[in-house]
C-alpha positions in Angstrom: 58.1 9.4 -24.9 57.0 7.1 -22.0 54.3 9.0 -21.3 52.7 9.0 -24.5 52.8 5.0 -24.6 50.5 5.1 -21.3 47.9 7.1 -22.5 47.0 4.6 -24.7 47.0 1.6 -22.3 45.1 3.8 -19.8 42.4 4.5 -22.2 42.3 0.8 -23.0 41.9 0.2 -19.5 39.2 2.5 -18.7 37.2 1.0 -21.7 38.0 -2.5 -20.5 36.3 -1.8 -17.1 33.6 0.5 -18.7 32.4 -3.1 -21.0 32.9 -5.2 -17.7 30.8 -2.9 -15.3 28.2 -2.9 -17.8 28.5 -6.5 -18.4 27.7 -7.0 -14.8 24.8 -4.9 -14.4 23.3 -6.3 -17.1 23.5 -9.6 -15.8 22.1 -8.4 -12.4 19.1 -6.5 -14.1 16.9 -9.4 -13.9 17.7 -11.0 -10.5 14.8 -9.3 -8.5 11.9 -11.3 -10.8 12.8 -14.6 -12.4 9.6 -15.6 -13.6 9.5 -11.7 -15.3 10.2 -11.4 -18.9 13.3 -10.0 -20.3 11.2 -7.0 -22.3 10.3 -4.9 -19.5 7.4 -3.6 -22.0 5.6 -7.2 -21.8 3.0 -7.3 -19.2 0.1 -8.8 -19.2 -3.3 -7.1 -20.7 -4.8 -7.8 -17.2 -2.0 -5.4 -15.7 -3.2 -2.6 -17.6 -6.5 -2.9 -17.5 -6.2 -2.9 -13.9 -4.2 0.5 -13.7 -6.9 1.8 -16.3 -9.8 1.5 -14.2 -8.1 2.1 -11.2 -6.8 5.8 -13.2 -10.0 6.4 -14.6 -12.2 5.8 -11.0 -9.1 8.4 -9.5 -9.6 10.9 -12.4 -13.8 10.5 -11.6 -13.3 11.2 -7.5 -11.3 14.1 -8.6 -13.7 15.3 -11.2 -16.7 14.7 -8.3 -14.2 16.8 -5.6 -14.2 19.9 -8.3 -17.8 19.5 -8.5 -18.5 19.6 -5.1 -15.8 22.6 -3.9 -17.5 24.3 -7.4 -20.8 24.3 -5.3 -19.8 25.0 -2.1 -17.6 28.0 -3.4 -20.8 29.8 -4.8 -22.7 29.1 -1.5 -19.5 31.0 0.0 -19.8 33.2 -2.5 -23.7 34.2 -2.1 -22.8 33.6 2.0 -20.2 36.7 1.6 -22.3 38.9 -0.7 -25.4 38.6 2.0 -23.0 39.5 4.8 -21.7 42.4 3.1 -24.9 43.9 2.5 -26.1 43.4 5.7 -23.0 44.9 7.2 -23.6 48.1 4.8 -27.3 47.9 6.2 -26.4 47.9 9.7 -23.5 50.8 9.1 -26.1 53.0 7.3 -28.6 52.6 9.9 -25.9 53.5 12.7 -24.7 56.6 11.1 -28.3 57.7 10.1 -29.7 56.9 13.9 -26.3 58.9 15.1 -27.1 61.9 12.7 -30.8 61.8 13.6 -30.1 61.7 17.4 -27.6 64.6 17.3 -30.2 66.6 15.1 -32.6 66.1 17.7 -30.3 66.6 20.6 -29.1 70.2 19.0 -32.4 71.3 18.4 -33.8 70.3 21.7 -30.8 72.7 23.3 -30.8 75.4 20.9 -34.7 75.9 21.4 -35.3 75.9 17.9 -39.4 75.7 16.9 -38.6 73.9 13.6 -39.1 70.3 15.3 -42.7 69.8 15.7 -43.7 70.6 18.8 -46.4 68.2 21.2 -50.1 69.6 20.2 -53.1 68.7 22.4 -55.3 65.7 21.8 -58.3 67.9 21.5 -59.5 71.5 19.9 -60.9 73.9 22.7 
């Protein structure tokens, strides 16, 4: 039976020092302005129309940096299209130059008469 008389008073107690603590911080809330008003949601109109424009010129910049990495993206864009092709230009013309110069190389050993042969300047 003794113990059951102490929940009680414990439970009081906690509750006691629960509405104290928070008796005290709400004291302290205010210390770090006193010419602030109590309502934290009071401010003055100038306040916000300060943080407006000052949100709004942020949110323009940003807008003008999407803009800007917009354009240079395509010019990467058209910059990576132009080198591909002339990559696939130059690859095309290797292997082509390589087939034509082994074509000519094996016919030139084999002593094939199907490649045109060197015919005088002049008819006798």
């Amino acid at each position: 039976m003794k113990y059951l008389t102490s929940i009680p008073r414990a439970a009081l107690t906690r509750v006691a020092l629960f509405f104290c603590t928070a008796l005290i911080l709400s004291a302290t809330v205010g210390c770090g302005k006193s010419s602030a008003s109590w309502s934290p949601f009071a401010s003055e109109e100038t306040d916000w129309t300060v943080r407006q424009d000052y949100l709004e010129s942020k949110v323009d910049r940003i807008r003008l940096q999407m803009e800007q990495n917009r354009d240079h993206s395509e010019r990467a864009d058209f910059w990576r299209i132009t080198s591909v092709v002339l990559v696939l230009l130059v690859f095309f013309a290797l292997v082509g130059g390589a087939a034509l110069g082994s074509r000519a190389r094996r016919d030139r050993h084999s002593g094939d008469e199907s490649s045109p042969s060197e015919e005088p300047l002049t008819t006798a």
